[in-house]
LODODO-736239 format. One record per residue: residue in three letters; x, y, z of N, C-alpha, C, O in turn. Coordinates in steps of 0.02 Angstrom, whole numbers, padded with zeros to 5 digits, always signed. Example, Ala and Ser with C-alpha at 12.3 -4.5 7.8 and 13.67 -1.06 7.14 Angstrom:
! LODODO-736239
ALA+00660-00284+00390+00615-00225+00390+00660-00165+00390+00712-00166+00423
SER+00642-00112+00354+00684-00053+00357+00645+00002+00394+00670+00057+00402
END
This chain:
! LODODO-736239
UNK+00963-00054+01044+00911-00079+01087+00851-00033+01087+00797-00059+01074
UNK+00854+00032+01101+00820+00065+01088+00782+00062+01028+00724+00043+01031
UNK+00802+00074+00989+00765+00068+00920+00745+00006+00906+00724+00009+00848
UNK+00741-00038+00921+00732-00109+00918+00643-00099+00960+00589-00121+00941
UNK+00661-00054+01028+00587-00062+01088+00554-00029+01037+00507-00062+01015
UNK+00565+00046+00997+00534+00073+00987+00485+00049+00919+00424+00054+00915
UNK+00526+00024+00874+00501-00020+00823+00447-00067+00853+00388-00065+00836
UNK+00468-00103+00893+00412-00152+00917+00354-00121+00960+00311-00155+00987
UNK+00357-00059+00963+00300-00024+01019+00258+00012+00951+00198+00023+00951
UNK+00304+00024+00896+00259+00043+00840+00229+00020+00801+00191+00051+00765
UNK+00241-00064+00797+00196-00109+00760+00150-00136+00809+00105-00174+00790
UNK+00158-00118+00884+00118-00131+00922+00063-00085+00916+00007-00104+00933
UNK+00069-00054+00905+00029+00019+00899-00006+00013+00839-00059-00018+00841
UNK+00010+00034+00793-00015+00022+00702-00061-00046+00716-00122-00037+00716
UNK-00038-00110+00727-00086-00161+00727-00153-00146+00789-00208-00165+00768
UNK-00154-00119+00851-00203-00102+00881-00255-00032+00868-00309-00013+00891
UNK-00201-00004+00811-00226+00064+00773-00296+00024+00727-00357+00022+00734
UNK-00253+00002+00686-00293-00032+00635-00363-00077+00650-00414-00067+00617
UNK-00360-00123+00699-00403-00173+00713-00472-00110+00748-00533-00110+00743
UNK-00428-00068+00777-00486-00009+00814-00528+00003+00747-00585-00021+00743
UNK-00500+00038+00695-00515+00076+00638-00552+00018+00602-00603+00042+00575
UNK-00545-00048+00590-00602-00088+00557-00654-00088+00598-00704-00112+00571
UNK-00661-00073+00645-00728-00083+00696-00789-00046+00674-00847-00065+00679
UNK-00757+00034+00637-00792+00063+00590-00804+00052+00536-00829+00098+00504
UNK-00793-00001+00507-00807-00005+00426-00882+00007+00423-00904+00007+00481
UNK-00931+00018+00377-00975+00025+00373-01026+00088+00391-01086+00097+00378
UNK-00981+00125+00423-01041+00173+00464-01042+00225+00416-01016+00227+00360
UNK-01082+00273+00449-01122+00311+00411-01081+00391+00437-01078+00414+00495
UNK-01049+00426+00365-01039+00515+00404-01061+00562+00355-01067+00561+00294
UNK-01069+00600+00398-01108+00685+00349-01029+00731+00350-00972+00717+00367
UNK-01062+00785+00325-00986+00811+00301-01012+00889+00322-01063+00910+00295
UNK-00989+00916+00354-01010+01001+00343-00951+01052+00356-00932+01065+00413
UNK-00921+01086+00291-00857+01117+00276-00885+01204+00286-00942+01224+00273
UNK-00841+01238+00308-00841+01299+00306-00771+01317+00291-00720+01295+00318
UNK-00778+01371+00232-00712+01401+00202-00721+01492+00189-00770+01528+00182
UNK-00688+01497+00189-00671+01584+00160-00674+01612+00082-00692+01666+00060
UNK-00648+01546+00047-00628+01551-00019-00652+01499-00045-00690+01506-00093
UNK-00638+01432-00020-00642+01361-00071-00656+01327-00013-00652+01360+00038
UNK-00675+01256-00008-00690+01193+00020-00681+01130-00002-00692+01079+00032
UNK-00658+01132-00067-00653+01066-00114-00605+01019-00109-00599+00960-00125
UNK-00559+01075-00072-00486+01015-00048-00494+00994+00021-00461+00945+00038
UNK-00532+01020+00064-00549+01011+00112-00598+00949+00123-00587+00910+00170
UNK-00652+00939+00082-00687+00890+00069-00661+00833+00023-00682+00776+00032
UNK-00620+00845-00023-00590+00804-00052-00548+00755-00024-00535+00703-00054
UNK-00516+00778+00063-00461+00765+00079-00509+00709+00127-00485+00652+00132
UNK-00571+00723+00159-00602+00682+00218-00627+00633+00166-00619+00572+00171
UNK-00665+00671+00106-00689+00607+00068-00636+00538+00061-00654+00481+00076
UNK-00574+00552+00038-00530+00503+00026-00511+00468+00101-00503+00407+00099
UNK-00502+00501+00169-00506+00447+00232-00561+00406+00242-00560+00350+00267
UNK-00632+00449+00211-00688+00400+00243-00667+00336+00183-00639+00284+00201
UNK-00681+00348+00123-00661+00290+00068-00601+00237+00116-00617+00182+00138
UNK-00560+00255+00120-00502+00225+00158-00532+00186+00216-00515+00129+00233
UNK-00565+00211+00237-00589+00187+00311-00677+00134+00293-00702+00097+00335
UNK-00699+00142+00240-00751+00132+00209-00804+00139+00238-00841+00092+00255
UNK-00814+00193+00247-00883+00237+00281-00931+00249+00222-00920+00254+00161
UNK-00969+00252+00246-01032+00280+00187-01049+00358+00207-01059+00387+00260
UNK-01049+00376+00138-01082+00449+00152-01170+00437+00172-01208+00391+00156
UNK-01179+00482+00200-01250+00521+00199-01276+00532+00184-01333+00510+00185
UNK-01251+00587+00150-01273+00623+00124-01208+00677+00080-01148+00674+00091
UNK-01247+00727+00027-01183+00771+00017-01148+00810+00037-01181+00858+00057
UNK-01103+00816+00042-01064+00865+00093-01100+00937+00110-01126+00957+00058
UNK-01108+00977+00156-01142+01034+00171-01072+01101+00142-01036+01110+00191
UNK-01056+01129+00104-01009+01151+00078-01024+01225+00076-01055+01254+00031
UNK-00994+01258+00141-01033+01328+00135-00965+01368+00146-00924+01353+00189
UNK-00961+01417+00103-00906+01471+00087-00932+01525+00083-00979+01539+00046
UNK-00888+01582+00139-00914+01665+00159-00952+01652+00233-00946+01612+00278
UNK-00992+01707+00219-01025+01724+00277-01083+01653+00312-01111+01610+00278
UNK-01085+01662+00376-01127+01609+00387-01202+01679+00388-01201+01739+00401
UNK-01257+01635+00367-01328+01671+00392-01379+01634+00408-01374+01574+00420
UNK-01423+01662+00409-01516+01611+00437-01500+01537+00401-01497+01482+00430
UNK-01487+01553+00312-01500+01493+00278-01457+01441+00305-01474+01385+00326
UNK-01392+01470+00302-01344+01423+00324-01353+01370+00381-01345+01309+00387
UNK-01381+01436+00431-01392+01385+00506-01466+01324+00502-01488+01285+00545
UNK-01483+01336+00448-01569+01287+00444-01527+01239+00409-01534+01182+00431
UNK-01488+01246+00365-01450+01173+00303-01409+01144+00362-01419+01085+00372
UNK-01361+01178+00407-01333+01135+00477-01371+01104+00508-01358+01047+00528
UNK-01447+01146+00524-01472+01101+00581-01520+01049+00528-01558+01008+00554
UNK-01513+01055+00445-01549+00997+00429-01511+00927+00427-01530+00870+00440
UNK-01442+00960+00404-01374+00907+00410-01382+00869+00464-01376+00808+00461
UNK-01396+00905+00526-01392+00860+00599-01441+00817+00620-01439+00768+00658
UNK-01500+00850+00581-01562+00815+00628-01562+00754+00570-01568+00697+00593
UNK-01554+00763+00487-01528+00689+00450-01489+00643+00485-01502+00583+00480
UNK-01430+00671+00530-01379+00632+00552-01407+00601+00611-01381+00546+00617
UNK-01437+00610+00645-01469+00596+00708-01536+00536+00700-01550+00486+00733
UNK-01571+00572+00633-01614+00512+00606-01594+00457+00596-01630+00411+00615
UNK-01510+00439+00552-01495+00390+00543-01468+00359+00584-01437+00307+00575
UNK-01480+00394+00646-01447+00354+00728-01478+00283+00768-01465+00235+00805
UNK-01533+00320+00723-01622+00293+00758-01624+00231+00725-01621+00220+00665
UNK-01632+00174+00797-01667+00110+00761-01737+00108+00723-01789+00140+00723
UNK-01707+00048+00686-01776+00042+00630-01840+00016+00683-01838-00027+00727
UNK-01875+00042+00668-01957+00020+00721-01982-00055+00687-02032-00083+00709
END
């Protein structure tokens, strides 16, 4: 019996999972990775959910490895204020 509720509370779930998750088809995401060493599996891994989920990129991923500095923080805040532009209705 148990396993019987729980089964049916999990296709209850997965089907209200899913119908949520098409609500996004279409939208729009930026990507901005910070790593030590590498970022490629890291980006590789969101690229393949947004595909899944069928999001459109942005733009290209912001892919910054080591130290953060000045440059870094101007390519973030250009990443954001892009992302924020494409928030904006068309006039």
């Amino acid at each position: 019996m148990f396993a019987r509720r729980t089964r049916l509370l999990g296709t209850s779930w997965t089907t209200s999972t899913i119908r949520s998750l098409e609500t996004t088809t279409g939208r729009q995401y930026a990507l901005y990775v910070h790593g030590n060493g590498d970022t490629t599996g890291a980006i590789r891994g969101v690229e393949t959910i947004a595909t899944g989920l069928k999001w459109k990129r942005l733009r290209e991923p912001l892919s910054i490895v080591g130290a953060v500095d000045a440059a870094v923080r101007e390519a973030c805040w250009e990443l954001g204020a892009t992302t924020a532009a494409s928030l904006m209705p068309d006039s």
